[in-house]
NUKOLGU-451660 format. One line per field, with one value per residue (C-alpha): x, y, z. Coordinates in Angstrom, 1 decimal, always signed. Layout:
c1 = [X:...]
c2 = [Y:...]
c3 = [Z:...]
END
This chain:
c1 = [+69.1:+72.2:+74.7:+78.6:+81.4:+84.9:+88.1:+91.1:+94.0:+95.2:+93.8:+90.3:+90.8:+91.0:+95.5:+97.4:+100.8:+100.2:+103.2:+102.4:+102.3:+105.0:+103.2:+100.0:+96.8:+93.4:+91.8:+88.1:+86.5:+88.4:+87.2:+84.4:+82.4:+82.4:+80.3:+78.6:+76.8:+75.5:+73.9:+71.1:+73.6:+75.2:+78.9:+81.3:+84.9:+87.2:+90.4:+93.4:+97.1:+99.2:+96.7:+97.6:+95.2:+95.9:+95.5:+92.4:+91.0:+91.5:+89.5:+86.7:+86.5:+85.8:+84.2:+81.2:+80.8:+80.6:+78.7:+75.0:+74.5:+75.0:+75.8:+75.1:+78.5:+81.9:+84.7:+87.9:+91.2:+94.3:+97.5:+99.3:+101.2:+101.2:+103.5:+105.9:+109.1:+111.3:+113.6:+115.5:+116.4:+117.1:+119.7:+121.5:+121.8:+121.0:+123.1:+120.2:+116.2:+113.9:+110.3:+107.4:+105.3:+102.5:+104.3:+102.1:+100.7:+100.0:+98.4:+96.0:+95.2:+94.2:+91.7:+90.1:+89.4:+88.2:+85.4:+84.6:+83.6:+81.4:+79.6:+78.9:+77.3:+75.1:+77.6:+78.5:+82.2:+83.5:+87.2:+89.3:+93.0:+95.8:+96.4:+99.7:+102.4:+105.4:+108.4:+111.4:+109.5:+109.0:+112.5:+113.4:+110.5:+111.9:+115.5:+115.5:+116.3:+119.6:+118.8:+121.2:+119.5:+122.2:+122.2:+118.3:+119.2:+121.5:+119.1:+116.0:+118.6:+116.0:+113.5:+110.7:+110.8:+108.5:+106.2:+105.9:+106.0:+103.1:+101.2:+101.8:+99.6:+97.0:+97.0:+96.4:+93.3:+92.1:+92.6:+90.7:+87.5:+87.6:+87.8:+85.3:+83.0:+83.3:+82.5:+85.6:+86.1:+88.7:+90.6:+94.3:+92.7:+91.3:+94.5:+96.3:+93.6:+94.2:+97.3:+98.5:+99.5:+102.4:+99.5:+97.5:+99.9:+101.6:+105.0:+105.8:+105.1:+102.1:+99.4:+96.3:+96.3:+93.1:+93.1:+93.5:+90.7:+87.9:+89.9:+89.1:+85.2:+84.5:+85.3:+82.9:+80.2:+80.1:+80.3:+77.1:+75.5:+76.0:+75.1:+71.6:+71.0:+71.4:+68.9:+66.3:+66.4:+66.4:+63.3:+61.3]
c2 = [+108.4:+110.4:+110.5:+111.3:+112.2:+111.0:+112.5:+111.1:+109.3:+105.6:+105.6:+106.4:+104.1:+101.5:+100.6:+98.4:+97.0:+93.0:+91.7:+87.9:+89.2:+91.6:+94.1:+96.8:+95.9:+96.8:+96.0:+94.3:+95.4:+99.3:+102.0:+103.4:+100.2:+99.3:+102.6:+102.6:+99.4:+100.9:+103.7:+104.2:+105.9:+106.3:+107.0:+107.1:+106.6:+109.0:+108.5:+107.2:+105.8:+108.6:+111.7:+114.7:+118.6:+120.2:+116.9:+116.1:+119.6:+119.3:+115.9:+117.6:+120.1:+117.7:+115.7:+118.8:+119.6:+116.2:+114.3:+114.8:+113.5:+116.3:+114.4:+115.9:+115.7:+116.1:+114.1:+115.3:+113.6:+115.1:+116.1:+112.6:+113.0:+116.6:+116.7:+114.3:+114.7:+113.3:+111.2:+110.1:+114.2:+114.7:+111.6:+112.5:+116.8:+116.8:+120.3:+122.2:+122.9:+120.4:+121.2:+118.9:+117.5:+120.6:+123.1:+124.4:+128.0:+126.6:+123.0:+126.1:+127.6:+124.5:+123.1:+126.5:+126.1:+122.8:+124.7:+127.5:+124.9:+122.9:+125.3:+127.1:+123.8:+123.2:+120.1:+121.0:+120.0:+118.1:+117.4:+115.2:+115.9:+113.5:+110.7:+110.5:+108.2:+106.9:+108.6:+105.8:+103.5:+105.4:+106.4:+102.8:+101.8:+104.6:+103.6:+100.0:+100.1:+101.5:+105.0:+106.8:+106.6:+109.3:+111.7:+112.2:+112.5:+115.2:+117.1:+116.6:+117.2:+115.3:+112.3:+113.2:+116.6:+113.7:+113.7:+117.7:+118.3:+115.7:+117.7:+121.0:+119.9:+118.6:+121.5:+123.7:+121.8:+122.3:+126.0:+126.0:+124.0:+126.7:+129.6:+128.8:+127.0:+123.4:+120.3:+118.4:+114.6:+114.8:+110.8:+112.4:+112.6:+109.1:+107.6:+109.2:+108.3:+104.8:+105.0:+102.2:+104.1:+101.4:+99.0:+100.4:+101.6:+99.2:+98.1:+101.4:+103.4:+105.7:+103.2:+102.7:+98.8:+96.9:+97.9:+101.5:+101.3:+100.2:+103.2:+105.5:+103.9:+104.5:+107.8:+108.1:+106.2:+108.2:+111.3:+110.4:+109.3:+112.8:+114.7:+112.2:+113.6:+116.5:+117.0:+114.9:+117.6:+120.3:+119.0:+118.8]
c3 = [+125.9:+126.2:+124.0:+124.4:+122.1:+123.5:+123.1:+124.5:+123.9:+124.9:+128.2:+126.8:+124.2:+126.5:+125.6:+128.5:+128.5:+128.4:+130.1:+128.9:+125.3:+125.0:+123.5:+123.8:+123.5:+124.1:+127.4:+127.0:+129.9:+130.2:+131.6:+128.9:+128.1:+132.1:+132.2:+129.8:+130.6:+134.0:+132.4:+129.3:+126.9:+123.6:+123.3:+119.9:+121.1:+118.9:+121.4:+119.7:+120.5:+120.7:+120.9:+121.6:+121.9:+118.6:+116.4:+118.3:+117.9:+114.1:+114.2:+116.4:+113.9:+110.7:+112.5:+113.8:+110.3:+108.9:+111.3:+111.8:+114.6:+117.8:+120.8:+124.6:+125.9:+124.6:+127.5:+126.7:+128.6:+126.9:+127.9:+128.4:+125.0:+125.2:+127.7:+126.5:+124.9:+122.0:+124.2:+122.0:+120.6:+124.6:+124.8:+121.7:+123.0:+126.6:+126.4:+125.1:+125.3:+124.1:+124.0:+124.4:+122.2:+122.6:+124.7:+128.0:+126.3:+123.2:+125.1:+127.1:+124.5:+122.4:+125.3:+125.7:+121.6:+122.4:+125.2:+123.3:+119.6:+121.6:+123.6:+120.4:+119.1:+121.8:+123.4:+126.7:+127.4:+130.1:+131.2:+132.9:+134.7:+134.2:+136.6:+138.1:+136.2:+137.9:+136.3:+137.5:+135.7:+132.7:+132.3:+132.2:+129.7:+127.1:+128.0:+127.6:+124.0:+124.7:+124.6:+126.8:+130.5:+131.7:+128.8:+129.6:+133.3:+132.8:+130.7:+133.6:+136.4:+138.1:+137.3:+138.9:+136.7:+134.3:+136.8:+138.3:+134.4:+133.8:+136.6:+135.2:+132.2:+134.6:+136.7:+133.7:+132.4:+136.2:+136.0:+132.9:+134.3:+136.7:+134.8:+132.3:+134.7:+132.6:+134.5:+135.7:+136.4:+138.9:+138.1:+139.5:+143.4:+142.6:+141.7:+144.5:+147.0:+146.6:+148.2:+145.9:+142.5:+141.6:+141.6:+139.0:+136.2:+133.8:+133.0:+131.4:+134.4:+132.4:+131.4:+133.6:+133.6:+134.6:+138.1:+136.9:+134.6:+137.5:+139.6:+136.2:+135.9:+139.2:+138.9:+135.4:+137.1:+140.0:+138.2:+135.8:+139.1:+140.7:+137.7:+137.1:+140.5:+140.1:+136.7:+139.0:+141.5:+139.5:+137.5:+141.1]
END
């Protein structure tokens, strides 16, 4: 039996936007129990509301020397919050810089940390790039409490700088996989290859919702598939 760690924030952890409700709230069937019922494996879910790369790397760290048990695989899907912004610091100074959350060198380096720990362990890493978010939608969703729409306009110049900035972050954990040869599960092409991105976010233009969770499964599922293959074939 194989067993994962995962790391990730809201979308791992399974958060959607119920409209009925008025509120977030976990989604029974999201993306990681949907695949791990196809498959004989273990997983602990250590994704969290809100997570961004240098609080997760200080829980991966505790959590390697407390824990006993060594799992096969670390997932890692970060960069969601990292990217992000203090929108409500933009609206009220939109005449001066505002960094994100986890600025891009310091995100890098922070993911490459995150490589290098569980290689040295024995857990081989693998990482996931960003899907695309819609950022019209988002800008209303962290608006609609009356923070200034056109203050945070005039400090983006332009609103899909949320989304080329979004992709910036996702770009860089590609460039990564590459450059230290770690396994990526590419979810971004997925979303964009269904032609119907609007579809599968929420209200709040960043959450997978249910139809973006069987896009994000799929993607899992076939990715185990492939690598199950591949071990098969390499044990022939």
């Amino acid at each position: 039996m194989t067993n994962i760690s995962i790391w990730g924030d809201s979308v791992l952890r399974g958060v959607v936007y119920d409209d009925n409700a008025g509120k977030y709230v976990f989604l029974q069937n999201s993306c990681i129990p949907e695949t791990a019922k196809n498959f004989n494996i273990t997983y602990v879910n250590n994704s969290k509301y809100g997570m961004t790369a240098p609080k997760a790397l200080e829980r991966m760290k505790k959590n390697l020397e407390e824990s006993d048990i060594k799992p096969d695989f670390a997932l890692i899907e970060l960069g969601g919050n990292d990217c992000d912004f203090n929108w409500k610091e933009v609206a009220s100074n939109p005449d001066i810089n505002h960094d994100p959350n986890t600025p891009i060198k310091v995100f890098d380096k922070t993911i490459r940390q995150m490589v290098t720990m569980f290689r040295e362990k024995g857990i081989e890493p693998v990482l996931t790039n960003l899907h695309p978010i819609d950022p019209v939608r988002y800008l209303d969703w962290i608006t609609k409490d009356g923070t200034s729409k056109e203050a945070i306009l005039k400090w983006l110049k332009d609103v899909f700088k949320i989304y080329r900035f979004q992709e910036l972050y996702s770009l860089t954990i590609e460039h990564i996989s590459k450059q230290l040869n770690v396994r990526l599960i590419d979810i971004r092409k997925a979303f964009l290859d269904a032609k119907n991105l609007m579809e599968l976010l929420c209200r709040d233009g960043i959450h997978p919702n249910e139809k973006g969770h069987e896009i994000i499964a799929g993607c899992l599922i076939e990715y185990i598939s492939d690598y199950k293959r591949e071990v098969l074939q390499g044990a022939v």
